[in-house]
N, C-alpha and C positions, 0 to 999 in steps of 0.2 A: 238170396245170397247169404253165404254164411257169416257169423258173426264178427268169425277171424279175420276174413277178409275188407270185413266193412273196418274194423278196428284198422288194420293193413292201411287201406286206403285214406283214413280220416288221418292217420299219420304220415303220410307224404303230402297231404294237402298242407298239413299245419308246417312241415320240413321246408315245401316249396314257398311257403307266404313269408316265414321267418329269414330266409336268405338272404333276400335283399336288405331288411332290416340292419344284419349283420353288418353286408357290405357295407351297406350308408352310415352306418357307426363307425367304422372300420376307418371309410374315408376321412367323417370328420376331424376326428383323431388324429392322423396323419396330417392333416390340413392345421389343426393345432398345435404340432407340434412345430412344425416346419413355421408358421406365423413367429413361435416362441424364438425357435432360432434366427431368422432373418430380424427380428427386433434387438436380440443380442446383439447381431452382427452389427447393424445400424449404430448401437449404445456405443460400442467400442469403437469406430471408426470416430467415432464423433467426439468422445472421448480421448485420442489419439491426436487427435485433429484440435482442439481446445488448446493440448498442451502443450502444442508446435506452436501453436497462434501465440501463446500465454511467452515463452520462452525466447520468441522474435520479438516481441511489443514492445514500441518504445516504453522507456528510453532503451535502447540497443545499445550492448557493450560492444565496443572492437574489437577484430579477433586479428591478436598477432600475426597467427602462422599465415594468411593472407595479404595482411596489410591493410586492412579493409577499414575504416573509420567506423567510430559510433556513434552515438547521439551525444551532444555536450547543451547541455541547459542551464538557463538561469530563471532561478526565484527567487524575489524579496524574501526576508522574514523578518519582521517587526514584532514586538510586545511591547504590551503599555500597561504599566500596573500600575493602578489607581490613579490616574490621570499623567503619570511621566512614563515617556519612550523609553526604555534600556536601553543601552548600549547595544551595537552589532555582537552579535555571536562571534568570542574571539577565535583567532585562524585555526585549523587543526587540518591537518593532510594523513593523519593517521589516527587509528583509534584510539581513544583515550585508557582503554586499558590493554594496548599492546603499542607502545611507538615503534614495533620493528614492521606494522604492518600498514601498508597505503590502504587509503579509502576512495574509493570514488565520489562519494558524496559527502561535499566537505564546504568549507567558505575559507577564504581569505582574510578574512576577519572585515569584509566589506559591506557586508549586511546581507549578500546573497548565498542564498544554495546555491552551488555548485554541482552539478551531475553530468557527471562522464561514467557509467558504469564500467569498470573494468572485466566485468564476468557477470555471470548469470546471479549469481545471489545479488547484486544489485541492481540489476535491467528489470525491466517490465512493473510487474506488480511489487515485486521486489524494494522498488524505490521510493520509500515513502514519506513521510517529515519523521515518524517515529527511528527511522532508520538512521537518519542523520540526527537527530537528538541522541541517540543511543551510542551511535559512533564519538560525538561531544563528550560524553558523560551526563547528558540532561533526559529529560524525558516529559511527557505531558500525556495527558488525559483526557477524558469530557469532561474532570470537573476540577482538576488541580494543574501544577507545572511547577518543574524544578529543574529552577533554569542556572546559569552564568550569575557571575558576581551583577550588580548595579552600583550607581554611584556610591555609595554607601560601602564597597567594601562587602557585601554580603550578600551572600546566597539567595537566591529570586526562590522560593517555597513557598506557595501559595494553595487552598485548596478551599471550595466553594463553602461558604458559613466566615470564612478568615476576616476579620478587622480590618477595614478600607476606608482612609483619611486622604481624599480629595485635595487638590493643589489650592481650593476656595475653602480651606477647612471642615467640610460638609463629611458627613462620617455615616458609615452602611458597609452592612455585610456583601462583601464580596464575590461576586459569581462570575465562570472563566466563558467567552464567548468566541468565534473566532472568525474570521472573514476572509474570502479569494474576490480578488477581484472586487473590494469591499461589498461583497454580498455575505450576508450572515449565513453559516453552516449550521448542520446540527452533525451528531455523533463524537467521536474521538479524534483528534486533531491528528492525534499518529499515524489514523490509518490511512488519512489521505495522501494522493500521488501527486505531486507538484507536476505542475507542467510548467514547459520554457515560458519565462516572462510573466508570469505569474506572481503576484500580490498578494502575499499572506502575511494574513496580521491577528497574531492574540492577545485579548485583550481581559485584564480583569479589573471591574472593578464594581463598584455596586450595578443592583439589577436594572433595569433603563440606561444605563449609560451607552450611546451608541459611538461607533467608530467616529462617524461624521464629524462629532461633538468635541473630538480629541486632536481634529486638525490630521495632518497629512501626513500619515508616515514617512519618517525620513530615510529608511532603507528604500524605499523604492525606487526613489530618484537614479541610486547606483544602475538600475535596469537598462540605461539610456547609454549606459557605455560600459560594460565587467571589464573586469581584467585577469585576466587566468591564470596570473602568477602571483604568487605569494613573495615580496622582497623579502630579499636577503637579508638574513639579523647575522650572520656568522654561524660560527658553530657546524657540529655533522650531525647525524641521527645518533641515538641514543645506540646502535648494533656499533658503530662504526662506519659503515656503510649507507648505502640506499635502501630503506625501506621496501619489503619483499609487499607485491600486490596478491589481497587474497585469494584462498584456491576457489574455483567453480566449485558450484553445490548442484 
């Protein structure tokens, strides 16, 4: 046979063996891609889905145009600096740097959180103690708080290293700790979600000092009966009017 033709023929042998190859690459490929897509799809769905769940989660604001009710909660909140209770957190029904605006999450000046979200910036994840300190004017941390006046007339500012003189005259640097349920937490006090009937207490004072130690917070007691109205001192809102509820976010 001639040369040409054997070359001829050793080239359709090598064309026929390689096709399949092709194909089965071909396939995989297409099999990867399509895997890549249907995992998208999956992502997003679920992702979709999170931030419906996220959006409904208690605590649930009301939605007017229905009529529909929401969640309405009560939490203790206690502090106890250097072995003395503060005072309840006094009443605020609006934000402290706008009184033309209601807040959902608010106290009567009873000792408890209050939470009725009106909208979505306050429902769900939304509703947290940092949220309601913020609306006060106060705020806290994992290692400090600046809180409402105390007996004294002055401002609660505290932050962990600070000078702490004990009701037995005993003296030590101060470190901030915080309790639900008198169980000890760890992290940042703000970012937790109170729940209804709930028992939160922060406490600073030196290191070992436990809740126990301190006797029994007296905001909790309120838990056993709230009351959802703020009395009447007189007076109107600072617009003239009724404070406007803030817009959804």
């Amino acid at each position: 046979m001639p040369k040409s033709r054997n070359r001829y023929a050793r080239a359709q042998a090598r064309a026929r063996y390689r096709k399949p190859k092709r194909r089965g690459g071909s396939f995989g490929w297409n099999m990867g891609i399509g895997l890549v897509a249907v995992v998208g799809i999956a992502l997003l769905v679920w992702t979709v889905a999170g931030r419906r769940d996220e959006a409904s989660a208690a605590p649930r604001a009301g939605n007017p145009a229905t009529g529909e009710a929401g969640d309405h909660w009560h939490a203790s909140l206690d502090v106890n600096v250097c072995g003395q209770w503060l005072g309840p957190a006094p009443q605020f029904e609006t934000r402290a740097d706008s009184s033309n605006i209601r807040v959902g999450i608010h106290t009567h000046g009873d000792g408890l959180i209050h939470i009725h979200p009106f909208n979505s910036s306050e429902s769900g994840s939304h509703a947290t103690l940092g949220r309601f300190l913020d609306y006060g004017g106060w705020s806290a941390s994992s290692n400090s708080i600046n809180l409402w006046a105390g007996a004294d007339g002055q401002k609660v500012q505290e932050k962990n290293g600070d000078q702490c003189t004990m009701p037995d005259g005993t003296k030590g640097k101060g470190t901030l700790t915080w309790y639900v349920n008198q169980k000890k937490q760890s992290g940042n006090p703000a970012d937790y979600h109170p729940k209804d009937q709930q028992r939160i207490a922060l406490v600073f004072a030196p290191a070992g000092t436990t809740l126990a130690s301190l006797g029994t917070p007296p905001n909790s007691q309120a838990l056993q009966a709230p009351v959802d109205e703020t009395p009447f001192s007189g007076g109107a809102p600072a617009s003239g009017g009724a404070p406007s509820v803030p817009p959804s976010s």
